[in-house]
VOGU-3710 file (C-alpha; in Angstrom, 3 decimals, decimal comma):
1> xxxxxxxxxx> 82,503/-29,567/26,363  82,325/-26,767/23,826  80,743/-24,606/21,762  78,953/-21,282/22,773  76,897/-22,904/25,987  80,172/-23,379/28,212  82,024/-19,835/26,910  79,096/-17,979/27,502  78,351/-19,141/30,998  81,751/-19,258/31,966
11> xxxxxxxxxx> 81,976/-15,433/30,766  78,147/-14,120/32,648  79,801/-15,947/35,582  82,678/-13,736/35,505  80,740/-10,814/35,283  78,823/-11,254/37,929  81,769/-12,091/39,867  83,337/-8,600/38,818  80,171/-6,475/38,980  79,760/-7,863/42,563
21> xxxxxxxxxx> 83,522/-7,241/43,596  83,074/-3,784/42,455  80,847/-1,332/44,453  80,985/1,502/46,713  83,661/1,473/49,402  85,141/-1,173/46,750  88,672/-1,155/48,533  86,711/-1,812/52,057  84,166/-4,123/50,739  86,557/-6,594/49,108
31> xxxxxxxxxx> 88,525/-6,653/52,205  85,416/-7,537/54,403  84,608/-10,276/51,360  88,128/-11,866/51,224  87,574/-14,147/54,127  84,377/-15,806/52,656  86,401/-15,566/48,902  89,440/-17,460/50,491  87,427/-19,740/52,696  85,354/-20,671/49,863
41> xxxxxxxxxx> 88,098/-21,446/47,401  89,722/-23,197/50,535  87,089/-25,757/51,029  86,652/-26,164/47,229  90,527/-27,450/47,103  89,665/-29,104/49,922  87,362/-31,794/48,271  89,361/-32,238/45,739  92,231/-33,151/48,100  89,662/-35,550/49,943
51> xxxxxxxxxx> 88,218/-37,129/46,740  91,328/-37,921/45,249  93,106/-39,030/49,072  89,884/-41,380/49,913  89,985/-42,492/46,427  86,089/-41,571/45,816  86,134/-41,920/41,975  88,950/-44,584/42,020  90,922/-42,642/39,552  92,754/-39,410/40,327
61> xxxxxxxxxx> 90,798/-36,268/39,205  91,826/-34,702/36,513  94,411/-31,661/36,069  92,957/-28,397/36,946  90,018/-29,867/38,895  91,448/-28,081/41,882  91,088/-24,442/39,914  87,730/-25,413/38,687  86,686/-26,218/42,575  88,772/-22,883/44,079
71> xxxxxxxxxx> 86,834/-20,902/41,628  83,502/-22,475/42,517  84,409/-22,124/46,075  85,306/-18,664/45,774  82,264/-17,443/43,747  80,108/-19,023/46,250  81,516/-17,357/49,175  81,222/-14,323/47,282  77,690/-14,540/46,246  77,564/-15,276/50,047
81> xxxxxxxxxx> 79,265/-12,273/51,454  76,759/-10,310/48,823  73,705/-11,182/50,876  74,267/-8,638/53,692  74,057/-5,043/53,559  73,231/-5,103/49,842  70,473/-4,141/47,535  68,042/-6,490/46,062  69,294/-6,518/42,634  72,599/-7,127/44,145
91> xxxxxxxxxx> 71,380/-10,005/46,237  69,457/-11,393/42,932  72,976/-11,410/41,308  74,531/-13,046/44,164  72,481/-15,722/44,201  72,928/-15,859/40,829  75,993/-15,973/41,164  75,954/-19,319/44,195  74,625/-20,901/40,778  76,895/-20,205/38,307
101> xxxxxxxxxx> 80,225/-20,657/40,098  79,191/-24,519/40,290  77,816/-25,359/37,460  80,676/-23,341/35,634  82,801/-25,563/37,457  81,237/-28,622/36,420  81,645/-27,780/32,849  84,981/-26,875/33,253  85,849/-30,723/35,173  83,823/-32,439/32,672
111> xxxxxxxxxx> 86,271/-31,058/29,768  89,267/-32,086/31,973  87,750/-35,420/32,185  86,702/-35,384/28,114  84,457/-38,255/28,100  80,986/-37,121/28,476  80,723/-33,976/25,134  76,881/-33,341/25,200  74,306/-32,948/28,065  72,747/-36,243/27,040
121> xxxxxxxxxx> 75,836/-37,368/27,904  76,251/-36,477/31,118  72,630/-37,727/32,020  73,072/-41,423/30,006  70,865/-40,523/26,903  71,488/-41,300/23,718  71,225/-38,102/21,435  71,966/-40,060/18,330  69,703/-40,616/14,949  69,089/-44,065/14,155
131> xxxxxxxxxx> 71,986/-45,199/11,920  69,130/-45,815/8,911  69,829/-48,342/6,392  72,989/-50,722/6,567  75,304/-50,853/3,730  74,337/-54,624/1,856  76,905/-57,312/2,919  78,086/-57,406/-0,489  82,006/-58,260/-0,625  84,042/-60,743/-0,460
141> xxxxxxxxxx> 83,794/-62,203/3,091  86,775/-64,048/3,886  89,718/-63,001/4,295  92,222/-62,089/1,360  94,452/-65,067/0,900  96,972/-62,960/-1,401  97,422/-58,971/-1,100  96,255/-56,995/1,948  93,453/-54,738/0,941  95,335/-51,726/1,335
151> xxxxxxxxxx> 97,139/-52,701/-1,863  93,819/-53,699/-3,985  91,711/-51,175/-2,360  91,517/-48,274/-4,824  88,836/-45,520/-3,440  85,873/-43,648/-5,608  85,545/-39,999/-6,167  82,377/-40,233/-4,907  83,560/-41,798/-1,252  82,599/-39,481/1,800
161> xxxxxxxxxx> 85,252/-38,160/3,480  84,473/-39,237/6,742  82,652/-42,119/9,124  79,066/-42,277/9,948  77,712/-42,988/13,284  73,988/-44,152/14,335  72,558/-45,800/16,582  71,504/-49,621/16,340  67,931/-49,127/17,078  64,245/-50,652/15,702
171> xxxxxxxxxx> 64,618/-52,916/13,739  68,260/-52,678/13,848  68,174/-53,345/17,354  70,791/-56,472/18,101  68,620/-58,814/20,150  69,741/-60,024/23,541  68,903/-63,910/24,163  70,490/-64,171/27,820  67,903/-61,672/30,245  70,247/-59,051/29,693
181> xxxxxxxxxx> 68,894/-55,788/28,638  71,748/-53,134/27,025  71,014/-49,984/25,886  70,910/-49,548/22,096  74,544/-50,096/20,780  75,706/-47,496/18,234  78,128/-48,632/14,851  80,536/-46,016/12,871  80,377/-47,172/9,298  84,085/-45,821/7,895
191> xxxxxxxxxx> 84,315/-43,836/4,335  84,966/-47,494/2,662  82,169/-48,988/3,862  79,666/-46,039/2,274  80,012/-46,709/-1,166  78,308/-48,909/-3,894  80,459/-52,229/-3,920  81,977/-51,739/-0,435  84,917/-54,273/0,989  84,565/-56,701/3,075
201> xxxxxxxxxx> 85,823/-54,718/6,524  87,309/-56,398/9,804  85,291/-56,097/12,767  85,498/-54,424/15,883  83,538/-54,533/19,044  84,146/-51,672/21,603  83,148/-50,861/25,197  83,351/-47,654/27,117  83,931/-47,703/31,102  81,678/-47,221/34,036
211> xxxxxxxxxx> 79,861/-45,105/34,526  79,372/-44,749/30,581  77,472/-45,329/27,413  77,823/-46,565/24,071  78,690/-43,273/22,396  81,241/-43,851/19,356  82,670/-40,058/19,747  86,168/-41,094/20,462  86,075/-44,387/18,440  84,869/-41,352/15,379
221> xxxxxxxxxx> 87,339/-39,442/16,014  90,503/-41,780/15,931  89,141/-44,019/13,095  87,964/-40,703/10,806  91,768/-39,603/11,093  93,068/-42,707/10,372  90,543/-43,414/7,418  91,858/-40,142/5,728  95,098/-41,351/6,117  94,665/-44,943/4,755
231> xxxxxxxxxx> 92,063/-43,996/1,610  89,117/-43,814/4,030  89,588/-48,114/5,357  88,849/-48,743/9,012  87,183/-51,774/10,568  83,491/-51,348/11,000  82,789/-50,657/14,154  79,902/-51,680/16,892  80,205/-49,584/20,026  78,145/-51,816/22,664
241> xxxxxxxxxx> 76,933/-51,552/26,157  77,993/-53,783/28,773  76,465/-52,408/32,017  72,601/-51,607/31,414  72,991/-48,828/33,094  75,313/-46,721/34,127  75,191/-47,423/38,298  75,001/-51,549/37,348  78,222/-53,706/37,264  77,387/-56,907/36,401
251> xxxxxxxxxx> 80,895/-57,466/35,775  80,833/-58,987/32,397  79,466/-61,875/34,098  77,215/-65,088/32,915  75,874/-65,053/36,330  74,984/-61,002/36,689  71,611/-60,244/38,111  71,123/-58,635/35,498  71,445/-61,382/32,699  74,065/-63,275/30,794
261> xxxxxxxxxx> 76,040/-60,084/29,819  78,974/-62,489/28,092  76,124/-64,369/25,858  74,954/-60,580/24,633  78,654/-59,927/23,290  80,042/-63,600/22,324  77,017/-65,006/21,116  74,515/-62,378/20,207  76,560/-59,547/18,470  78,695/-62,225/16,803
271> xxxxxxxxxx> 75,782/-63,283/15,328  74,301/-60,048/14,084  77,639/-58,901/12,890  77,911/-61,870/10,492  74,057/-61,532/9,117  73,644/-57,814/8,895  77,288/-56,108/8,315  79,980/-56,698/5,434  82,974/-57,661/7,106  85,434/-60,014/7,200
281> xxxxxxxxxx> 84,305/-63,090/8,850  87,714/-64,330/10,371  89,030/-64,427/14,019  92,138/-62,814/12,534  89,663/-59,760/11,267  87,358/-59,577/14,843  88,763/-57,126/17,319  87,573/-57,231/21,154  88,178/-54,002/22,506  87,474/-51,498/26,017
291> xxxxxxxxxx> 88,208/-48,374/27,628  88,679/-48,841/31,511  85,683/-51,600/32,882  85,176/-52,221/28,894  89,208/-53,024/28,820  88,965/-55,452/31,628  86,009/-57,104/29,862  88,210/-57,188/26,304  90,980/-58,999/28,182  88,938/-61,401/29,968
301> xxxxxxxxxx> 87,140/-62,545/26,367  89,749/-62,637/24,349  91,202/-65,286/26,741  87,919/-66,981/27,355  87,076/-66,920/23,611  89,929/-67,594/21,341  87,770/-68,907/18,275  85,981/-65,500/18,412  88,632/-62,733/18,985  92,094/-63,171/17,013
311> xxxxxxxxxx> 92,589/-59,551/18,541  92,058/-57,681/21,941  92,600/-53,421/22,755  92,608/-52,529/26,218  92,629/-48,863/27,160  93,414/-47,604/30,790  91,823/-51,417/31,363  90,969/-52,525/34,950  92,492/-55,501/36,262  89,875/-57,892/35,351
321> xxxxxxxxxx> 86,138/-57,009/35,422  84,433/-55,366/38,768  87,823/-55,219/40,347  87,801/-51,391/41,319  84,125/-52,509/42,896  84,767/-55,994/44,113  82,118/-55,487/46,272  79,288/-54,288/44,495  80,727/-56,850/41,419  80,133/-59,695/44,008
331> xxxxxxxxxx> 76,666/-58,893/44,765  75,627/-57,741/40,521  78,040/-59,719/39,008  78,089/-62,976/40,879  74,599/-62,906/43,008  76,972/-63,360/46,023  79,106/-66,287/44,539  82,381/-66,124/45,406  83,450/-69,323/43,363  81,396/-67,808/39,994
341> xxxxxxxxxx> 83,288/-64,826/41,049  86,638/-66,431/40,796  86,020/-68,785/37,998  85,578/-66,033/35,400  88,906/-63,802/35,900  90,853/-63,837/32,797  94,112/-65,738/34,586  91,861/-68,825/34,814  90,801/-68,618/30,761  94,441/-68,114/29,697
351> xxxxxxxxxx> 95,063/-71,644/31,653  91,646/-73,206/30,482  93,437/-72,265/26,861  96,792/-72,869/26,714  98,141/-73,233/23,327  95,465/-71,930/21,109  96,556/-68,008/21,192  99,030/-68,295/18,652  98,400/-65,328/16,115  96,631/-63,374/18,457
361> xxxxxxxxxx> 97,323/-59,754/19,403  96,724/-57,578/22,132  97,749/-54,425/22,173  97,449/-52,097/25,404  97,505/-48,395/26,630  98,040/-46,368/29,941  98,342/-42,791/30,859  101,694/-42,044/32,060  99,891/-39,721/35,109  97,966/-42,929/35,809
371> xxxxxxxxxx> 99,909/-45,642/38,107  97,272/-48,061/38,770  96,013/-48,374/35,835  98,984/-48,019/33,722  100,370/-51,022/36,164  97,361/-53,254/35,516  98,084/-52,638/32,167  101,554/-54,140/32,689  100,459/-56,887/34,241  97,998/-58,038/31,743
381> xxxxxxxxxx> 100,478/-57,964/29,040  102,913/-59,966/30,734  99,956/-62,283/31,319  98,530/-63,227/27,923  102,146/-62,531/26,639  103,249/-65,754/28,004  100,268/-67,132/26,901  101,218/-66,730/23,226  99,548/-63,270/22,603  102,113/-60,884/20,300
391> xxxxxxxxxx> 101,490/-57,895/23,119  102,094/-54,234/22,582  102,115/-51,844/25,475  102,309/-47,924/25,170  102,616/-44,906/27,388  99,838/-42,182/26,909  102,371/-39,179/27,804  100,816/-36,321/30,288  97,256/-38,492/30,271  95,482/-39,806/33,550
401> xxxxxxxxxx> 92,683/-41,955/33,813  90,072/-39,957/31,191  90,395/-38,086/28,299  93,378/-37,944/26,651  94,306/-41,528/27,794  90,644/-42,467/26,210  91,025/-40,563/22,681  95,118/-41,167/22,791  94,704/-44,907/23,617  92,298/-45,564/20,589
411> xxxxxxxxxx> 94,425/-43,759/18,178  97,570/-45,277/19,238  96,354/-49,122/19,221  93,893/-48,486/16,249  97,178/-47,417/14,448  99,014/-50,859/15,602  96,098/-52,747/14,742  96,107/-51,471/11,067  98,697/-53,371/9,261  97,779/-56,651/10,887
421> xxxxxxx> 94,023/-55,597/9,660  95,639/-55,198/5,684  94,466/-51,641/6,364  98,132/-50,514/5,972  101,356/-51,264/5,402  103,779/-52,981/7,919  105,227/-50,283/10,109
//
């Protein structure tokens, strides 16, 4: 999403555009090439109008994806128009050119949608090192009965001044009992957890949406500016996958095709979070939290799992897991079940749980350019609200489904969560 790789194509795709424009007879010639230009850039609006009428992505595309298309559009018909009555080297450019208009494009709508920065990325791989050795689980483990640890935390020189990510791989890898088979989950250790005689730190466990994969870029990026706000204290956190891959939904389900997803996360990464990481083992301290499919998945354990998760973040969340692919969440999720289907939406966990949310939080975001979501939003927190949860709900302003409502949402609940963490003061 930046660096030199997008400038520099987005700059050789201009020039060709302007090299080809200009020519002999260049007043004629751009007249004769305006009808494929406009068509082009016509049709490339067009789709956009389609994909976000028909719903094809079931969130609205982001700003300026309509530019991005017209320009693709429009460099293609020009590289089109090129082919006749031209030289060779001019036809080389121009299909050049049929090249570079796209994929120019497609960098330019993956930065509008901010989710996916590197190529691995976009294709699913993880680029990340191993995370290496694990800071010893050498603090005090429960949680502080007296001051928060904001007020006893006091910070070395030597402290880094920001997070470290890696990925939980080898013999780091957190096993999966329940047939389900997730690609490696990554951790960001914050500044307080890197030095000799760390704290105890609470724990989170976070999800990304669908299609997605466990990269910890945005969780970074909001926890690194909080750390250096708060004397480098964060929760540690374990950035997990909950798909397999990104074109499965097995909805979070115990019953997916694919394997007991819900064992993976309540069972297995419990478990490895209280043998291999310092933090605080307490349900006030543990922190259940999603962006999009992930947020429907946060919701639904936090209600299913009450002894586990004393907190839940929902970002942009879905409705309840699979529900913007009830179809294809049926089939993965459910093998076909309607009843397993129905038995494991959150509304039917609140009930199974009545009373024993008290002291729980959940705290949840939606982008104000996003309706849907920023109504399912609404109507979760009125749920588990009246189920005892202490709810906060916030407004990501000028954000839609992606991006900004991703890096925005994580900031803003991560800054909520804080003071009920003993990370900072009461606001």
């Amino acid at each position: 999403m930046t660096g030199p790789i997008p400038a520099a194509l987005w700059a050789l795709t201009a020039i060709a555009g302007i090299v080809l424009l200009v020519r002999d007879g260049t007043r004629r010639w751009v007249i004769t090439a305006l009808p494929a230009v406009i068509g082009g850039a016509i049709l490339g609006v067009g789709v956009v109008w389609y994909c976000n009428a028909a719903d094809v992505f079931g969130v609205p595309l982001p700003h300026g994806t309509g530019w991005w298309m017209s320009l693709a559009g429009g460099g293609v018909g020009l590289g089109i128009a090129t082919m006749w009555r031209s030289p060779w080297w001019r036809k080389a450019l121009a299909a050049l050119l049929i090249v570079m208009a796209p994929l120019s494009a497609a960098i330019g709508i993956n930065a509008g949608f901010g989710l996916t920065p590197t190529i691995g990325d976009v294709f699913g791989v993880n680029t990340l090192p191993s995370v290496g050795r694990l800071p010893p689980a050498t603090g005090h483990r429960a949680r502080p009965a007296s001051e928060p640890l904001y007020r006893t935390w006091r910070p070395p020189a030597t402290m880094p001044k920001v997070g470290r990510v890696g990925t939980l791989s080898g013999a780091l890898k957190i096993p999966s009992t329940g047939g389900f088979v997730p690609r490696d989950a990554t951790i960001y250790l914050p500044p307080a957890a890197l030095v000799p005689n760390a704290p105890a730190l609470p724990l989170v466990v976070m999800m990304n949406g669908k299609p997605g994969s466990p990269n910890p870029s945005h969780v970074q990026a909001a926890l690194n500016r909080l750390a250096a706000a708060h004397h480098g204290l964060a929760p540690i956190v374990i950035v997990a996958d909950q798909l397999g891959s990104p074109g499965h939904q097995p909805a979070c389900s115990p019953y997916s095709q694919f394997g007991n997803v819900s064992r993976y996360f309540n069972s297995d990464i419990v478990r490895y979070a209280r043998t291999h990481l310092n933090i605080i083992d307490d349900p006030a301290d543990f922190t259940i939290a999603g962006y999009s499919d992930g947020g429907a998945c946060a919701v639904k354990w936090a209600s299913e799992y009450p002894k586990i998760w004393g907190n839940v973040i929902s970002i942009s969340g879905d409705l309840f897991p699979g529900a913007s692919d009830p179809a294809t969440a049926l089939k993965e999720g459910f093998r076909g079940s309607k009843a397993h289907d129905l038995s494991q939406r959150p509304a039917v966990f609140v009930t199974a749980n009545a009373g024993r949310f008290a002291g729980h939080h959940a705290f949840f975001t939606g982008g104000s350019l996003d309706p849907r979501f920023s109504g399912y939003a609404l109507r979760n927190a009125e749920m588990l609200q009246r189920a005892g949860f202490g709810v906060w709900l916030h407004e990501i302003t000028g954000a839609t489904h992606v991006g900004t409502a991703l890096s925005g949402g994580l900031l803003a609940a991560f800054g909520q969560l804080y003071p009920l963490l003993g990370l900072a003061p009461a606001r």
